[in-house]
C-alpha beads as a LAMMPS data file, in Angstrom:
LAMMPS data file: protein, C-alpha beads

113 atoms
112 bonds

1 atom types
1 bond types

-500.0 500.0 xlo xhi
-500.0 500.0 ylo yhi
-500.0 500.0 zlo zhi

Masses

1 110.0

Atoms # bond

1 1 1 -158.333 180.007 313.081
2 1 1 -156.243 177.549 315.333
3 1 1 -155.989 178.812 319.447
4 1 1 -153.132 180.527 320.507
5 1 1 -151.896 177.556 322.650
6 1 1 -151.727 175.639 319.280
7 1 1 -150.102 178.239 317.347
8 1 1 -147.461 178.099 320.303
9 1 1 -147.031 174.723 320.378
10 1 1 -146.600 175.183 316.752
11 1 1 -144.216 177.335 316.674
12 1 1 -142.117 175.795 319.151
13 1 1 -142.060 172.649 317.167
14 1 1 -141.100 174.633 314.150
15 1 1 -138.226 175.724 316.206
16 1 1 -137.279 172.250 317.344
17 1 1 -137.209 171.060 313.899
18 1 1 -134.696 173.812 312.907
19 1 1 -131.885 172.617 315.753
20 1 1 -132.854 169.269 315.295
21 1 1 -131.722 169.308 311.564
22 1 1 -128.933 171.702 312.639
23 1 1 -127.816 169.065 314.956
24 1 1 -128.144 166.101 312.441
25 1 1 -125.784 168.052 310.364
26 1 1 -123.198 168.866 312.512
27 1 1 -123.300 165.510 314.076
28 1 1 -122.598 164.089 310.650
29 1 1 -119.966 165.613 309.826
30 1 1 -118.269 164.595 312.725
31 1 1 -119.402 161.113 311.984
32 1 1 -118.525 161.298 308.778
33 1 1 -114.853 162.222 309.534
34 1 1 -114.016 159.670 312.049
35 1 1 -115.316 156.860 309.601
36 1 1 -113.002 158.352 306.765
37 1 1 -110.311 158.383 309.097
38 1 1 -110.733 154.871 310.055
39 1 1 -110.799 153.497 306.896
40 1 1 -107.908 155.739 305.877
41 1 1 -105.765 153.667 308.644
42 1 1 -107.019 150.498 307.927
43 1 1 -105.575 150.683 304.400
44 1 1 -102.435 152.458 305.865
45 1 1 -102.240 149.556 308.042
46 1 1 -102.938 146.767 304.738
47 1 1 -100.074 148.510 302.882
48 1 1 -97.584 147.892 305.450
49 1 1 -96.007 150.927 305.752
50 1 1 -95.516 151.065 309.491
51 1 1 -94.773 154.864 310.264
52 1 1 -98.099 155.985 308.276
53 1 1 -100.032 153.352 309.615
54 1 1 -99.410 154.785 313.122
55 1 1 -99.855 158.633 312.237
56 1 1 -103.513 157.289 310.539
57 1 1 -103.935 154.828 313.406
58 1 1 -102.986 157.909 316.206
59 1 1 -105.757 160.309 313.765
60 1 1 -108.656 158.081 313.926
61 1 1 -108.310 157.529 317.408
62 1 1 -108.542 160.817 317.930
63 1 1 -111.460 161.622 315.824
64 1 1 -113.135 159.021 317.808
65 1 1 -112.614 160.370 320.947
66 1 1 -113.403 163.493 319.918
67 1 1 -116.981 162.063 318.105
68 1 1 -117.392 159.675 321.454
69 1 1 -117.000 163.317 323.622
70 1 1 -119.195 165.362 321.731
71 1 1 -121.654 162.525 321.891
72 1 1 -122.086 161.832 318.453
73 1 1 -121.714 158.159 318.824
74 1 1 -121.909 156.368 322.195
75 1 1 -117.869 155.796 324.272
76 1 1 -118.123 152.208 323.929
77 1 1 -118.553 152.236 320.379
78 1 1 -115.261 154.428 319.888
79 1 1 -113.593 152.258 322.780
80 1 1 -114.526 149.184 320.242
81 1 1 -113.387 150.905 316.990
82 1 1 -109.790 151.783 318.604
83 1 1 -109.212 148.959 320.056
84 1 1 -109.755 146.890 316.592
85 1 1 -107.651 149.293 315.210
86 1 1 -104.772 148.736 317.438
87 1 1 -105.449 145.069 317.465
88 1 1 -105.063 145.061 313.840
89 1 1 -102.032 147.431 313.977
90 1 1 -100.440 145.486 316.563
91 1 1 -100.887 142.373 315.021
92 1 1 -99.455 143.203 311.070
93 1 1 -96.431 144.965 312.906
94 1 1 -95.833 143.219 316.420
95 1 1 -92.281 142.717 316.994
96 1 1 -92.375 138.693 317.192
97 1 1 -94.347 137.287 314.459
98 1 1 -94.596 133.580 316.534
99 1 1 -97.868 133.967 319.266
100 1 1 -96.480 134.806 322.707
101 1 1 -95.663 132.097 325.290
102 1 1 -96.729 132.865 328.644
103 1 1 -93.686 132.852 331.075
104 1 1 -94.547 131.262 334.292
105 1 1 -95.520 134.171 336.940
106 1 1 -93.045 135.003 339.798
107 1 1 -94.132 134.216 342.695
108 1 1 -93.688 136.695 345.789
109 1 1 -92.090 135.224 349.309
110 1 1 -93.762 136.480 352.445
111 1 1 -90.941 137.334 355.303
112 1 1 -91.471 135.887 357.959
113 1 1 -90.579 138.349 360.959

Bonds

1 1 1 2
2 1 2 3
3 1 3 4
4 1 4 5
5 1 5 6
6 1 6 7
7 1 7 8
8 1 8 9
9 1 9 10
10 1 10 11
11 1 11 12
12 1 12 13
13 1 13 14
14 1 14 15
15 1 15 16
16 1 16 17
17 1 17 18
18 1 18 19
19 1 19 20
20 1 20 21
21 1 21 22
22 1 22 23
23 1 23 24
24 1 24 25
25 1 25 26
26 1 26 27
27 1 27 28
28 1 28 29
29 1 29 30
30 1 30 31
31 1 31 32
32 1 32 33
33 1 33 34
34 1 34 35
35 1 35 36
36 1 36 37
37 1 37 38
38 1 38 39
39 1 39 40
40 1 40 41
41 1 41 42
42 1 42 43
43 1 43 44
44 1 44 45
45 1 45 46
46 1 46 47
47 1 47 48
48 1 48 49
49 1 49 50
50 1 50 51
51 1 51 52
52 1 52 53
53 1 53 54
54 1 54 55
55 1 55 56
56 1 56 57
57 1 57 58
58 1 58 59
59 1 59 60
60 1 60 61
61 1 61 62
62 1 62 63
63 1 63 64
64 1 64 65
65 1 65 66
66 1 66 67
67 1 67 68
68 1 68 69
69 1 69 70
70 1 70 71
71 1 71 72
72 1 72 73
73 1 73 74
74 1 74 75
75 1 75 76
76 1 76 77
77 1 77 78
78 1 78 79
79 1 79 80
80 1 80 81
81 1 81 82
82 1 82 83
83 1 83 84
84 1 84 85
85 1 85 86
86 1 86 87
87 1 87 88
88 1 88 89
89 1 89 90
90 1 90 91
91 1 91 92
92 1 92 93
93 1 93 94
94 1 94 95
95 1 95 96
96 1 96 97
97 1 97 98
98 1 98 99
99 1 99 100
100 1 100 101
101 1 101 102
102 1 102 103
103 1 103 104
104 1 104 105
105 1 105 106
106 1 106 107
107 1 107 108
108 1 108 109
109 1 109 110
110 1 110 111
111 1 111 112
112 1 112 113
């Protein structure tokens, strides 16, 4: 018959493995759902419609900030995933097709007192 320390430890590791799979299942789901949603905008955003695209778009980013807070997958790795997103929105839909020109900065004159 094992000590009592052992059957202790045992249990306690029983235990662990119950909210460790409880965890791993919630955490997917969560995971699951923000992935979905991204893809779900991605399309939205290959089919041109431009009024979906940013209702999906607006969704997954909040899925992912929602995932990133609940620390299901790490802030920089939502950061990354919106900011593709809106790259790729941005870029099928910008305003001005041509690549910007940048416009010479303004410069600021000190007064002299």
């Amino acid at each position: 018959m094992p000590s009592p320390k052992r059957m202790l430890v045992a249990r306690a590791r029983a235990k662990n493995v119950r909210r460790e799979n409880a965890r791993r299942l919630r955490n997917r789901i969560v995971r699951s759902e923000s992935r979905t949603l991204v893809s779900k905008a991605r399309n939205a955003i290959d089919a041109g419609d431009r009024d979906v695209a940013a209702v999906a778009v607006t969704k997954a980013s909040i899925r992912l900030d929602t995932a990133a807070g609940k620390h299901v997958i790490h802030k920089g790795n939502a950061a990354r995933r919106k900011s593709r997103l809106m790259a790729m929105f941005n870029s099928k839909f910008s305003e001005k097709a041509a690549p910007k020109t940048r416009a010479k900065p303004k410069r600021s004159r000190k007064k002299s007192a």
